[in-house]
DRENDO-563610 format. One line per 3 residues: number of its first residue (from 1); their letters; for each residue x, y, z of N, C-alpha, C, CB. Coordinates in nm, 2 decimals, padded with zeros to 4 digits. Atoms other than C-alpha are relative to their C-alpha. Glycine has a CB too. Layout:
DRENDO-563610
NUM	a	X/Y/Z/X/Y/Z/X/Y/Z/X/Y/Z; ... $
***
This chain:
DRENDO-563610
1	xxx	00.07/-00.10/-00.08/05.82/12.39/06.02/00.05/00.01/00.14/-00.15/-00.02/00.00; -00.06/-00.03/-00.12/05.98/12.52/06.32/-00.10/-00.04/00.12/00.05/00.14/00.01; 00.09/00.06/-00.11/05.85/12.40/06.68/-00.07/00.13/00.08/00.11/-00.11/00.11 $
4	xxx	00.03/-00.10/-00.06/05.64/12.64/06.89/00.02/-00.03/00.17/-00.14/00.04/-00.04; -00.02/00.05/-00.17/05.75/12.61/07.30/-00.03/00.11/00.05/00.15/-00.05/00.05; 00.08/-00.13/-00.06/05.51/12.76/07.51/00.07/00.02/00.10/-00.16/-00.01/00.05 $
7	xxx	-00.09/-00.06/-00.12/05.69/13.01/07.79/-00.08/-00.08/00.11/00.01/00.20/00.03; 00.07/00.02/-00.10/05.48/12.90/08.05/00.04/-00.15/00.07/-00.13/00.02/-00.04; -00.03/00.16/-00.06/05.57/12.48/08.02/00.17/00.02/00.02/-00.05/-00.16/-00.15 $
10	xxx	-00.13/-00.03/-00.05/05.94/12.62/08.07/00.03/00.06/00.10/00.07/00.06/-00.08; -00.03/-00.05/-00.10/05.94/12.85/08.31/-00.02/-00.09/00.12/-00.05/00.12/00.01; 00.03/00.12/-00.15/05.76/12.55/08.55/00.12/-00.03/00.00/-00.10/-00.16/00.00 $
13	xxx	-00.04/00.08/00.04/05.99/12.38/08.42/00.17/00.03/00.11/-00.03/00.00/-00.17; -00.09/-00.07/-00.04/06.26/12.61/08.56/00.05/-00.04/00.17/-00.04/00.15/-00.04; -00.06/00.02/-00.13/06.52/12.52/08.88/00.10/00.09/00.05/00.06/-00.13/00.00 $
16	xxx	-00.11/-00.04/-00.03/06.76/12.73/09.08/00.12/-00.05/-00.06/00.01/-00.01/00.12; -00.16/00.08/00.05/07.11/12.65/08.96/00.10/-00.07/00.13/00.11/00.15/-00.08; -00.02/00.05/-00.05/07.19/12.63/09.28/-00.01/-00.11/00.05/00.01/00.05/00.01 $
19	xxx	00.11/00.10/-00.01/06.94/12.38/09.37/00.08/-00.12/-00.13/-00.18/00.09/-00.06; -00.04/00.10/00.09/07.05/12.19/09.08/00.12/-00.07/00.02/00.01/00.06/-00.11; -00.08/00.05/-00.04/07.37/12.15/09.19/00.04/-00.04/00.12/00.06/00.04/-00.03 $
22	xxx	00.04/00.04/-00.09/07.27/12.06/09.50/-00.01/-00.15/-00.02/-00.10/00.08/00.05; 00.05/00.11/00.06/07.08/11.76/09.36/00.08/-00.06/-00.04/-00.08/00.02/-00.08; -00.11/00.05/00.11/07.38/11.68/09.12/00.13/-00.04/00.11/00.05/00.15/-00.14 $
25	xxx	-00.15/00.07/-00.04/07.64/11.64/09.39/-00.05/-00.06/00.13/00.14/00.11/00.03; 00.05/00.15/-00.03/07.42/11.43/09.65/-00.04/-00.09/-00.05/-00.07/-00.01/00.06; -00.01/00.15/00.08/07.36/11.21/09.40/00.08/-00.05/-00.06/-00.07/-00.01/-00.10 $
28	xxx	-00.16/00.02/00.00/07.72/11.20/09.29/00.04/-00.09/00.15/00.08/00.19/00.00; -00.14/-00.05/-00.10/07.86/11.20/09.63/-00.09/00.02/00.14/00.11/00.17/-00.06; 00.10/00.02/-00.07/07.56/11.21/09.86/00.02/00.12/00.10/-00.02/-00.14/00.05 $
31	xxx	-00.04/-00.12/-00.05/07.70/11.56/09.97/-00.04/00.11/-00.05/00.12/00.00/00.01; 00.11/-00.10/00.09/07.54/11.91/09.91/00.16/00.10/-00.01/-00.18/00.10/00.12; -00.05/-00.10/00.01/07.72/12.21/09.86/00.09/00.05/00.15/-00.12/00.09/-00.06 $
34	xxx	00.00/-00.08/-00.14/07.70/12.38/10.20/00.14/-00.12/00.09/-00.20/00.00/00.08; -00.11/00.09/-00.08/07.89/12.02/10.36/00.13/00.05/-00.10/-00.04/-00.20/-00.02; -00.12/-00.02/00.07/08.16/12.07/10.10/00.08/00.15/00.05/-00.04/-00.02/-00.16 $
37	xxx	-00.03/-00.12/-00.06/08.19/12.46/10.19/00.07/-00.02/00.12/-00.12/00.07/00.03; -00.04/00.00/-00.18/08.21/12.42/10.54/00.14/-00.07/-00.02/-00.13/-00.12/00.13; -00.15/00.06/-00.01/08.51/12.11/10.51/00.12/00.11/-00.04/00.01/-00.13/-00.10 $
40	xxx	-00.09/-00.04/00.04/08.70/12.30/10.28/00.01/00.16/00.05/00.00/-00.04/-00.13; 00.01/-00.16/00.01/08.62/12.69/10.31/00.07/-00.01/00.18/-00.21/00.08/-00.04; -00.04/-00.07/-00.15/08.68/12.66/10.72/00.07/-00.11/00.07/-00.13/00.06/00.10 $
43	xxx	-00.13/00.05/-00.11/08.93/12.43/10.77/00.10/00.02/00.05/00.05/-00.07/-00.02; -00.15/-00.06/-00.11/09.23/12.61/10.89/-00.11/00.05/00.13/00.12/00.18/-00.07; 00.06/-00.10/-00.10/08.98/12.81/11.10/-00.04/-00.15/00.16/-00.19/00.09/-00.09 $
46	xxx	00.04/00.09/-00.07/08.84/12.47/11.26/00.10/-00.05/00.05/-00.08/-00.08/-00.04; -00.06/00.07/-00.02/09.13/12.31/11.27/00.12/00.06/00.07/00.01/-00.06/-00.10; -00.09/-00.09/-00.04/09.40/12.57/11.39/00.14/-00.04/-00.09/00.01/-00.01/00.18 $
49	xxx	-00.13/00.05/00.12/09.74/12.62/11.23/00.03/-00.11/-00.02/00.12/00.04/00.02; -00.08/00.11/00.01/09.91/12.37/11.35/-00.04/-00.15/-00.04/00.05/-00.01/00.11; 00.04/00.07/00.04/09.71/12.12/11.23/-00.02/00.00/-00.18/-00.09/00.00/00.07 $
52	xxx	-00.02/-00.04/00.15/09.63/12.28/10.92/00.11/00.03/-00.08/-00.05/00.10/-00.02; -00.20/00.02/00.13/10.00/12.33/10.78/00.03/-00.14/-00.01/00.19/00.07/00.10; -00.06/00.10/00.04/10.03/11.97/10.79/-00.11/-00.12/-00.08/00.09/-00.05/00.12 $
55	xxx	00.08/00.16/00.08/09.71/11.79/10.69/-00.08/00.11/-00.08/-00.12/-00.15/00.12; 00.11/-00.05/00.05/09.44/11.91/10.45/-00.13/-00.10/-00.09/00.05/00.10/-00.08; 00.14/00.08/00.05/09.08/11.77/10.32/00.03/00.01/-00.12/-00.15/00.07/00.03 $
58	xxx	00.02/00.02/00.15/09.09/11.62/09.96/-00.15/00.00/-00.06/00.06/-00.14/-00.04; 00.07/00.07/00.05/08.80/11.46/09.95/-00.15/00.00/00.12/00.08/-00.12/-00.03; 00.09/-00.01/-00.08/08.44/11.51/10.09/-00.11/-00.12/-00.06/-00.05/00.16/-00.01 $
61	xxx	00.11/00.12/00.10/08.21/11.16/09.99/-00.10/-00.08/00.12/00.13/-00.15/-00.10; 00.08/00.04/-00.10/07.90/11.09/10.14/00.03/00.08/00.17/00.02/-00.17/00.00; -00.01/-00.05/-00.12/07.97/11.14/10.53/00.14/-00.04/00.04/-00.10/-00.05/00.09 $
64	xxx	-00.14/-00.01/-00.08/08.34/11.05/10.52/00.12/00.07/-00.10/00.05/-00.16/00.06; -00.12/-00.07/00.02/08.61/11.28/10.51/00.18/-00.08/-00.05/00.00/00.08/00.14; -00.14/00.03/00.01/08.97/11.23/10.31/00.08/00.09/00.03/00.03/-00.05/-00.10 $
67	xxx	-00.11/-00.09/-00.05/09.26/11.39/10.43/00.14/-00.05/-00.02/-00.02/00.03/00.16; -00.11/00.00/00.03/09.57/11.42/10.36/00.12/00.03/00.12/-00.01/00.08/-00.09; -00.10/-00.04/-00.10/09.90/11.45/10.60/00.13/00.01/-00.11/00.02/-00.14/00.14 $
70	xxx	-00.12/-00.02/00.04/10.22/11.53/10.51/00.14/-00.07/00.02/00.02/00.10/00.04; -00.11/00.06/-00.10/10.43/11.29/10.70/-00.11/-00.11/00.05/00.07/00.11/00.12; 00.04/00.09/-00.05/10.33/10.95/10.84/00.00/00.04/00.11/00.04/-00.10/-00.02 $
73	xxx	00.02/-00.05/-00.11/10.35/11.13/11.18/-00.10/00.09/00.00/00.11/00.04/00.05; 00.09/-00.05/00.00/10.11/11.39/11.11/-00.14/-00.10/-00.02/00.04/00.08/-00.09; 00.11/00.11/00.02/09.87/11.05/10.98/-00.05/-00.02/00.15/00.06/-00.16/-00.08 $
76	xxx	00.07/00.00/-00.15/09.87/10.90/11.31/-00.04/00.07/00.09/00.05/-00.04/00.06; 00.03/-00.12/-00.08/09.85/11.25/11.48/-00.15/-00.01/-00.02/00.07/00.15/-00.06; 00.13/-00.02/00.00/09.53/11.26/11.29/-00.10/-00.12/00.03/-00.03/00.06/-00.12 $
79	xxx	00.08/00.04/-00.03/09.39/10.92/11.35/-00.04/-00.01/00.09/00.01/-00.05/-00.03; 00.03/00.02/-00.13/09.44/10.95/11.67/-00.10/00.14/00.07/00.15/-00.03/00.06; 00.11/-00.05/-00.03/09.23/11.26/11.70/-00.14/00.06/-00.10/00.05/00.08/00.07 $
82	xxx	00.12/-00.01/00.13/08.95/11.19/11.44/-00.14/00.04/00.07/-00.03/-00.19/-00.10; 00.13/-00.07/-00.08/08.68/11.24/11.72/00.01/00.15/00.03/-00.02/-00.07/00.13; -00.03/-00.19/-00.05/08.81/11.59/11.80/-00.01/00.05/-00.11/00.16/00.05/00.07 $
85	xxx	00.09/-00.05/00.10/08.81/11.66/11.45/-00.10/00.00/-00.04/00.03/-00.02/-00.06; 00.11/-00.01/00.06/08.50/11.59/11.35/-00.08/00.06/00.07/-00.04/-00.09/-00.03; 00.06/-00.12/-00.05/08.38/11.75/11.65/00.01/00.11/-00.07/00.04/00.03/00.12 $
88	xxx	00.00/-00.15/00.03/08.54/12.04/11.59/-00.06/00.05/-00.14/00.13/00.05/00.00; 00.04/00.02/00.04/08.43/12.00/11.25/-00.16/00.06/-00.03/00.06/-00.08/00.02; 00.16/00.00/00.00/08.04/12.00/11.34/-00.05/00.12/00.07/-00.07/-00.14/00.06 $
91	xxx	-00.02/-00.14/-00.04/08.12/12.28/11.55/00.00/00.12/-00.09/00.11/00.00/00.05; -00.05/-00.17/00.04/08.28/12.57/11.34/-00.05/00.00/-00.12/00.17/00.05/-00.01; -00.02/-00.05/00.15/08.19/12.47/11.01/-00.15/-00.07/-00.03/00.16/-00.08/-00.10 $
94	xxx	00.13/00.07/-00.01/07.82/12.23/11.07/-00.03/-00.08/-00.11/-00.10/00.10/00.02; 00.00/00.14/00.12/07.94/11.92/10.90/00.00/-00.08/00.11/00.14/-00.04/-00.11; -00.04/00.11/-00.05/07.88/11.61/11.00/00.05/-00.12/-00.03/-00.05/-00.03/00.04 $
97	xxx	-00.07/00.11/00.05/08.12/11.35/10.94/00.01/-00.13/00.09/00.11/00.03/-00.03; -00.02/00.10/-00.06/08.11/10.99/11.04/00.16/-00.01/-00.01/-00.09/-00.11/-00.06; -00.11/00.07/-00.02/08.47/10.89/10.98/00.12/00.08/-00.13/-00.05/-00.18/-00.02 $
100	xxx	-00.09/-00.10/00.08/08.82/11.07/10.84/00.09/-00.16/-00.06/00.10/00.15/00.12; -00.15/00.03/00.07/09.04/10.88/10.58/00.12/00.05/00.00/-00.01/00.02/-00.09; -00.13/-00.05/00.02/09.39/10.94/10.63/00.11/-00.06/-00.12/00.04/-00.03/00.13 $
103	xxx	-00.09/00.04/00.08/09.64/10.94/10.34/00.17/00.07/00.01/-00.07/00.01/-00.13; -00.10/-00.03/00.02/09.99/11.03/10.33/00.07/00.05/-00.16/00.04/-00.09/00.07; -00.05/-00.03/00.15/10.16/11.24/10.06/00.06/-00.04/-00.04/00.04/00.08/-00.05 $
106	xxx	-00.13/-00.01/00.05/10.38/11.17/09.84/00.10/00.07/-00.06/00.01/-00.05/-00.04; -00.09/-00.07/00.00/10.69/11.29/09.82/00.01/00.07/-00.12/00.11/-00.07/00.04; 00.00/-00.06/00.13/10.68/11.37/09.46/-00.12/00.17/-00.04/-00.03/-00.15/-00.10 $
109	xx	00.05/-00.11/00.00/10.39/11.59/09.52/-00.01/00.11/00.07/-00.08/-00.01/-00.02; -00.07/-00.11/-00.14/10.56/11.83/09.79/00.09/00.04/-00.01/00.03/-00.05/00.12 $
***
């Protein structure tokens, strides 16, 4: 005999999607949506070209940022201004990050 499911204990039951995936990737990754947006969606803008042609954000986890450089000179470029980034960062795009990972590419993937 087939089951009867009353509309009423579902619709409570019912969540935004967005919401949901809200939930699903700070508990992942302890990061929402909106932090992730901001890193990625406005990082040339925050970061200006010349920064942005050589490094870019991989990786958004919890409150620290990975990044990528192109060159071991671009790395140190950026560790050395990880406070200016993240200012700027909390600035243009209203993330806040404790601390940037720097990795260097490799050559094979460039």
């Amino acid at each position: 005999m087939a089951q009867c499911i009353d509309y009423n204990d579902v619709v409570s039951d019912l969540v935004p999607i967005t919401r949901s995936l809200d939930l699903m990737m700070r508990a992942l990754r302890g990061t929402d949506r909106a932090q992730v947006a901001g890193v990625f969606g406005k990082w040339d803008d925050a970061m200006g070209a010349q920064i942005a042609t050589h490094v870019r954000p991989i990786k958004l986890d919890r409150r620290t940022l990975v990044v990528e450089a192109d060159s071991s000179t671009w790395a140190t470029q950026v560790k050395l201004l990880a406070d200016t980034i993240i200012g700027r960062l909390r600035d243009e795009a209203q993330v806040e990050i404790d601390q940037i990972e720097v990795r260097v590419a490799s050559s094979r993937g460039r």
